[in-house]
C-alpha positions as CSV (number, residue, x, y, z in Angstrom):
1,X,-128.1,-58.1,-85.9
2,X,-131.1,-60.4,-85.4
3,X,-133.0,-58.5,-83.0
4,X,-132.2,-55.0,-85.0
5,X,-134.4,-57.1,-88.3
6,X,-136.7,-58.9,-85.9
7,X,-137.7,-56.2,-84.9
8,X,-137.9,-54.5,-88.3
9,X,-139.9,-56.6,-89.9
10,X,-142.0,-57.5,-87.0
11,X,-143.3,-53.5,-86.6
12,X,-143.3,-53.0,-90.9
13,X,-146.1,-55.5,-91.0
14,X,-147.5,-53.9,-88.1
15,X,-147.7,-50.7,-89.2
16,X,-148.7,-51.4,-92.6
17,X,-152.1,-52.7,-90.7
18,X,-152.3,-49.5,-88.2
19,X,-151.9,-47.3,-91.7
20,X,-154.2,-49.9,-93.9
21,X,-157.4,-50.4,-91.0
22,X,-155.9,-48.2,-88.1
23,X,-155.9,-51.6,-86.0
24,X,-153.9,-54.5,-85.9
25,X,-155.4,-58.3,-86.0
26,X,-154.0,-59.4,-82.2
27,X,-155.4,-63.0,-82.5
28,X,-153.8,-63.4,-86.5
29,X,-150.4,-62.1,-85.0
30,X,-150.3,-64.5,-82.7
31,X,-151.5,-67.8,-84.1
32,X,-149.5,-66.8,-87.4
33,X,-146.3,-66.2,-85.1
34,X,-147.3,-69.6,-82.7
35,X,-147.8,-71.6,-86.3
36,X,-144.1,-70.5,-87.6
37,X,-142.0,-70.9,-84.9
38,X,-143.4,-73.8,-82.4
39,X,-144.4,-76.5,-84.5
40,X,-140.6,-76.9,-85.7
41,X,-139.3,-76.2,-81.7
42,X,-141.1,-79.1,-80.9
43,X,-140.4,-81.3,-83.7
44,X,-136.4,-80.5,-82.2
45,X,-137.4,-80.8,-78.6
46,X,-139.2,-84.3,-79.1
47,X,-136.2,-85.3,-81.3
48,X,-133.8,-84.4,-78.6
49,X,-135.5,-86.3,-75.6
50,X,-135.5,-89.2,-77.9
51,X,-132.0,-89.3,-78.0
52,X,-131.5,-88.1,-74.6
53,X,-133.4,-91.4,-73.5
54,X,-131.1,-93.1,-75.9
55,X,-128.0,-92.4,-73.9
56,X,-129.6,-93.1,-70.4
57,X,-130.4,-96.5,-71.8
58,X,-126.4,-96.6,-73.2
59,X,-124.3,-94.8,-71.2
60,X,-126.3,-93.7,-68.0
61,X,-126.1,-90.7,-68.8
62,X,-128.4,-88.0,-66.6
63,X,-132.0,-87.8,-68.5
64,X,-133.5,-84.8,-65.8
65,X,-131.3,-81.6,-66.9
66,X,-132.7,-82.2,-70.4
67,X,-136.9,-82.9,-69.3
68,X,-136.1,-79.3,-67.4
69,X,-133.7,-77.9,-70.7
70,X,-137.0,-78.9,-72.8
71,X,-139.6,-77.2,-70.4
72,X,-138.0,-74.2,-70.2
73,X,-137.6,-74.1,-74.3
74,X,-140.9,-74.6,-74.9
75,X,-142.3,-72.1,-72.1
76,X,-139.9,-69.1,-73.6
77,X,-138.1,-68.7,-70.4
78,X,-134.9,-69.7,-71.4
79,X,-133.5,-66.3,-71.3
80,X,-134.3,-65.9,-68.3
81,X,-133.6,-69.4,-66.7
82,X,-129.9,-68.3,-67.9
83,X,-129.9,-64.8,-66.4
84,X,-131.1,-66.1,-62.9
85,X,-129.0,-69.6,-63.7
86,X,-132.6,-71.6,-62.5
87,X,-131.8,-74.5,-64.4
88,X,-129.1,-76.2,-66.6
89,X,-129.6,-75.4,-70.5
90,X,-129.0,-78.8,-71.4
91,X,-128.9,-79.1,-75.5
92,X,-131.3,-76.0,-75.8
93,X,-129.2,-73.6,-74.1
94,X,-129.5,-71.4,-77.8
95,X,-132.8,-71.0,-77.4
96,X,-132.7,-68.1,-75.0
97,X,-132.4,-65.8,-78.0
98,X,-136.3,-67.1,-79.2
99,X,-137.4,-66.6,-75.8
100,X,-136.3,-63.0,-75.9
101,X,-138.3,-63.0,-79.3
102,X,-141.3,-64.5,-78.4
103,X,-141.5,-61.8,-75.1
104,X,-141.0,-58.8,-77.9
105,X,-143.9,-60.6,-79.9
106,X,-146.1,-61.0,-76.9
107,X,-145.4,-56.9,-75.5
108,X,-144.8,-54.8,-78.8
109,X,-147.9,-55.0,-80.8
110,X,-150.0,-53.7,-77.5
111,X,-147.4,-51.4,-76.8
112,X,-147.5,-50.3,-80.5
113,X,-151.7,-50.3,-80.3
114,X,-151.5,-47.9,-77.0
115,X,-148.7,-45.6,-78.3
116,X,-150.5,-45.0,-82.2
117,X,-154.0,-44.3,-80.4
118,X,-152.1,-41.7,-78.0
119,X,-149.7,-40.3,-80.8
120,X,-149.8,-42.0,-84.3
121,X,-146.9,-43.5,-85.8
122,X,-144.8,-40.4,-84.0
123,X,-146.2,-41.2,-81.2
124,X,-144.7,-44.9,-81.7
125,X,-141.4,-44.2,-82.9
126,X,-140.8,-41.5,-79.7
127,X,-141.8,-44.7,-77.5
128,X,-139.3,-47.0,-79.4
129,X,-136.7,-44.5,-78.6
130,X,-137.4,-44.0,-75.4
131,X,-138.0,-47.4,-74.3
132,X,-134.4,-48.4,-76.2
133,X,-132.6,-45.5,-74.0
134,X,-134.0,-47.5,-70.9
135,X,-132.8,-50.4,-71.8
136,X,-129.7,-48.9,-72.3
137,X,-129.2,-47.3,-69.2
138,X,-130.8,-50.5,-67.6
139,X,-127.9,-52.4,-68.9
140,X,-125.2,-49.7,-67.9
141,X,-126.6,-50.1,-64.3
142,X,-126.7,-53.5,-64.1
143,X,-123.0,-53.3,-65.3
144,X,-122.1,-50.8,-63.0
145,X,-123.8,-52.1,-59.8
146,X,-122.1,-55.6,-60.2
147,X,-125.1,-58.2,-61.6
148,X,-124.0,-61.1,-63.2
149,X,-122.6,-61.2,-66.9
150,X,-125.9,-63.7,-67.5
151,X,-128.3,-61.1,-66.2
152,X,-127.0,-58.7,-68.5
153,X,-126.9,-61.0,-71.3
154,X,-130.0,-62.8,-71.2
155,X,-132.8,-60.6,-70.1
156,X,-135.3,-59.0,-72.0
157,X,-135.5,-55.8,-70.7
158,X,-131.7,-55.8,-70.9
159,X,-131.9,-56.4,-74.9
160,X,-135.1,-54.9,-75.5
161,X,-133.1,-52.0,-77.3
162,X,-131.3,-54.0,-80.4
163,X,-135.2,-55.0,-81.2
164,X,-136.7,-51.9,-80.8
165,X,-133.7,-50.1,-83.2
166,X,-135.5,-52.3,-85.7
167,X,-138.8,-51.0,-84.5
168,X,-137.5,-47.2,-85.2
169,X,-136.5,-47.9,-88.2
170,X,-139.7,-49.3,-89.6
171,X,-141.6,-46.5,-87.6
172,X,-139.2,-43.3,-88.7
173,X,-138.7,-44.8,-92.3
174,X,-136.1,-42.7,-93.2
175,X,-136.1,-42.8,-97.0
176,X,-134.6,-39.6,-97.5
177,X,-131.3,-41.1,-95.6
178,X,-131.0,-43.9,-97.8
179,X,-128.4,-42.6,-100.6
180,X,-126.2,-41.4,-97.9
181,X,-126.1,-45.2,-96.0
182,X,-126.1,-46.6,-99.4
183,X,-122.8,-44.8,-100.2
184,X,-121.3,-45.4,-96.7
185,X,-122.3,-48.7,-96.6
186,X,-118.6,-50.2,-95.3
187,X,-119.2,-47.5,-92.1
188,X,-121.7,-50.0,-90.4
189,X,-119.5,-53.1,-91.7
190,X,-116.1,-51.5,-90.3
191,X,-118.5,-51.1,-87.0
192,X,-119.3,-54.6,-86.4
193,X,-116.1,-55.7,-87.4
194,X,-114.4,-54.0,-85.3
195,X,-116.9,-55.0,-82.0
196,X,-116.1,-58.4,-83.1
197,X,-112.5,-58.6,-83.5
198,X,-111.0,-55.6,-81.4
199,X,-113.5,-54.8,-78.1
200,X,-113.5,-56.9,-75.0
201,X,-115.7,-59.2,-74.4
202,X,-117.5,-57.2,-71.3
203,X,-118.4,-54.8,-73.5
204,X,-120.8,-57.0,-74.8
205,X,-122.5,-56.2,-71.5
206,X,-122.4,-52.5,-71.4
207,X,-123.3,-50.4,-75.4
208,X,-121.4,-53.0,-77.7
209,X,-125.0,-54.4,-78.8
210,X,-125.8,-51.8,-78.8
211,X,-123.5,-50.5,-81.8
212,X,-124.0,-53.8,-83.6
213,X,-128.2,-53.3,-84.1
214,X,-127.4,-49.8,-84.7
215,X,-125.2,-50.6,-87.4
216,X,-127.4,-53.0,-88.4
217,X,-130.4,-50.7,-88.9
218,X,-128.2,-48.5,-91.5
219,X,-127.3,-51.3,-93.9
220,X,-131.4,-52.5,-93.6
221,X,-132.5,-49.2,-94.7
222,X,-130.3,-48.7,-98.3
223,X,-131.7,-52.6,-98.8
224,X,-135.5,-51.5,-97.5
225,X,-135.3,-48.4,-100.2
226,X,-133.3,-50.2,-103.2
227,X,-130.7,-48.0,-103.0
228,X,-127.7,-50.8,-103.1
229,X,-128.7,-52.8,-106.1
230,X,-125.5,-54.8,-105.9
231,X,-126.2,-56.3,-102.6
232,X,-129.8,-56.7,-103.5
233,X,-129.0,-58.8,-106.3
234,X,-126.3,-61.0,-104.3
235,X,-128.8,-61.3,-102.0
236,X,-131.7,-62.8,-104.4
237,X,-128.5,-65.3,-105.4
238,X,-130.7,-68.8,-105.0
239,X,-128.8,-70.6,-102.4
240,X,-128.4,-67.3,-100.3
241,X,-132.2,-67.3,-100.7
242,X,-132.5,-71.5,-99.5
243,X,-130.3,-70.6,-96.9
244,X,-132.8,-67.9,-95.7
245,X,-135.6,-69.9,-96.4
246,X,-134.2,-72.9,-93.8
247,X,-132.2,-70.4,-91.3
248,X,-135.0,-70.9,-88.4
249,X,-134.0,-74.7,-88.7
250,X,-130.4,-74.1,-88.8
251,X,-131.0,-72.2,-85.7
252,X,-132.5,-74.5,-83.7
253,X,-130.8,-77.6,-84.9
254,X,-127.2,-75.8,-85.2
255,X,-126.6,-76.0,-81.0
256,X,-128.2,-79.3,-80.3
257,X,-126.0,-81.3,-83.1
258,X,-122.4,-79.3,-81.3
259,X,-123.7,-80.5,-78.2
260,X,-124.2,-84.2,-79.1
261,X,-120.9,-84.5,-81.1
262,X,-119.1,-83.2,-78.2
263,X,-120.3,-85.7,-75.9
264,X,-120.1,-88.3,-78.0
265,X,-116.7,-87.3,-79.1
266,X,-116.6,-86.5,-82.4
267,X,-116.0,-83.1,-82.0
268,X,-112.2,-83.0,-81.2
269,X,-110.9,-81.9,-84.4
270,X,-111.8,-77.9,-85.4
271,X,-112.3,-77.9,-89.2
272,X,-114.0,-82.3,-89.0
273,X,-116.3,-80.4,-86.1
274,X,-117.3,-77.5,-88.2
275,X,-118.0,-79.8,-91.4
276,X,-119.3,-82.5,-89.7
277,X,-121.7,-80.4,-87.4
278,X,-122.4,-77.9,-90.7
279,X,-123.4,-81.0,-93.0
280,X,-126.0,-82.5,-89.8
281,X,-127.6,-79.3,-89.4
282,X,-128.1,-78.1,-92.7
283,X,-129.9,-82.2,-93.5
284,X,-132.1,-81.8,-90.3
285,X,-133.2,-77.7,-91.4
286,X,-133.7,-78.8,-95.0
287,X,-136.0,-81.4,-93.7
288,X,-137.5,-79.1,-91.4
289,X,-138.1,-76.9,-93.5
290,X,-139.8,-79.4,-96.3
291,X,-141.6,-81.2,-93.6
292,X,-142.7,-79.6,-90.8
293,X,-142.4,-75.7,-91.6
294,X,-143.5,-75.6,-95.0
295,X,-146.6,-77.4,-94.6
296,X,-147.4,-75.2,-91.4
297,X,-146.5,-72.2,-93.8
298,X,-149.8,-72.9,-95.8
299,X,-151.7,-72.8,-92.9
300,X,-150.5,-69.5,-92.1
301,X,-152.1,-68.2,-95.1
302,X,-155.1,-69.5,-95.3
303,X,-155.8,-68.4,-91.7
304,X,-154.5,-64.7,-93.2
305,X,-156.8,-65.4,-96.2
306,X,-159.4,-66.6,-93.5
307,X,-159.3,-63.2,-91.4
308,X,-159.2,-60.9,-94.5
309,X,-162.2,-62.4,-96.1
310,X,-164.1,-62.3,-92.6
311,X,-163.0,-57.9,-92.4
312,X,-164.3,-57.7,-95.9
313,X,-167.5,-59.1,-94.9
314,X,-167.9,-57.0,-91.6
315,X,-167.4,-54.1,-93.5
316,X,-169.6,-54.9,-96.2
């Protein structure tokens, strides 16, 4: 479900500057994607090694696995460290999930450049399609011919399709299909519910992902065109709003605090874990969020502001 709206919004901001200038600022897109996502990686990285060296100094325990955990977080090879099984995950095991994004963030927007000069946005969306079809069969190979469930998990190429649904989307925009997913909006909901709760886990590895970002693309598109009021309102519901506003910090900090409790032991009981480890992560995200990502956030725009002022001028 993450990669299908990665994706999404990733390629509508795209697209809106192919259609808007018929080019798309490469150098913004990636300071304004390095300057929203590392600076709070680090901030959980640093704070992680600190405690790491803690527990050496306590309780001996092994300081290495997490030097190499941290490396291969803040490289975005994590994904990939899993699917080959290079190097233990330590605390930032999670992370292979932002690897996988920040590969789609380096590849997509010279893929989208080369595919909108050879075609237009058509052009695009036929790529996106075909591209997600590979991956599919990719996966269904990999299945088939016996790689590891971690190969098939982790790779890029091998979940490049859940982010490029979102892609199509955004591309297709397929307005005129919006009252009809608006009306069947419990179809994609049934759909995911039932991958959770009734198919085997290998499926997962095989077109179960698959179904999930497809699913996911058809409740985006009623919310994209305003077709769902109802959920759009329960969605602009203020703490549903904080919570989205923080959710990069409750990603990276949701893992890391599991991981600590459990070794330290004070994750034996289910619903003292899940409050416990829910009540940590949301105080380190909020203060994430207020400290190291909103700040950073202001610098996004004035660089934005910086590059659109400098256009003007070259086209004046």
């Amino acid at each position: 479900m993450f990669f299908a709206l990665s994706g999404f919004l990733i390629t509508r901001g795209l697209v809106a500057q192919l259609e808007s200038s018929g080019r798309i600022e490469l150098r913004t897109f990636y300071i304004r994607r390095a300057l929203r996502l590392f600076p709070a990686l680090v901030v959980v990285v640093g704070t992680l090694l600190v405690v790491a060296v803690a527990l050496k100094v306590l309780i001996q325990r092994p300081l290495m696995p997490e030097i190499k955990a941290s490396v291969t977080a803040l490289t975005y090879v994590m994904n990939w460290s899993h699917a080959f099984r290079l190097w233990p995950p330590g605390w930032l095991g999670h992370t292979w999930s932002l690897s996988i994004e920040e590969q789609f963030y380096l590849l997509w927007p010279l893929i989208l450049i080369a595919t909108y000069k050879w075609g237009g946005i058509k052009g695009s969306l036929r790529c996106a399609g075909l591209l997600a079809l590979l991956s599919v069969f990719l996966r269904l190979y990999l299945y088939h011919s016996g790689a590891t469930g971690d190969r098939i998990y982790n790779g890029f190429d091998t979940r490049a399709d859940e982010l490029l649904i979102g892609c199509a989307l955004a591309l297709a925009k397929p307005f005129s299909l919006s009252r009809w997913a608006a009306r069947l909006w419990f179809v994609p909901v049934l759909a995911i519910a039932w991958v959770f709760f009734f198919v085997p886990w290998f499926a997962l590895y095989t077109l179960s992902s698959t179904i999930i970002a497809a699913a996911s693309a058809w409740l985006i598109l009623p919310l994209w065109a305003q077709s769902i009021p109802w959920m759009a309102t329960a969605l602009e519901f203020r703490p549903i709003r904080y919570i989205g506003r923080i959710s990069y910090g409750l990603y990276l900090w949701h893992w890391p605090t599991l991981a600590i409790l459990r070794e330290l032991h004070f994750a034996r009981n289910g619903l003292k874990t899940i409050a416990l480890t829910g009540t940590i992560t949301l105080l380190c995200a909020a203060a994430s969020f207020h400290f190291v990502e909103r700040p950073i956030l202001r610098l996004k725009t004035r660089v934005r502001r910086g590059v659109s002022s400098t256009a003007a001028a070259v086209a004046g």
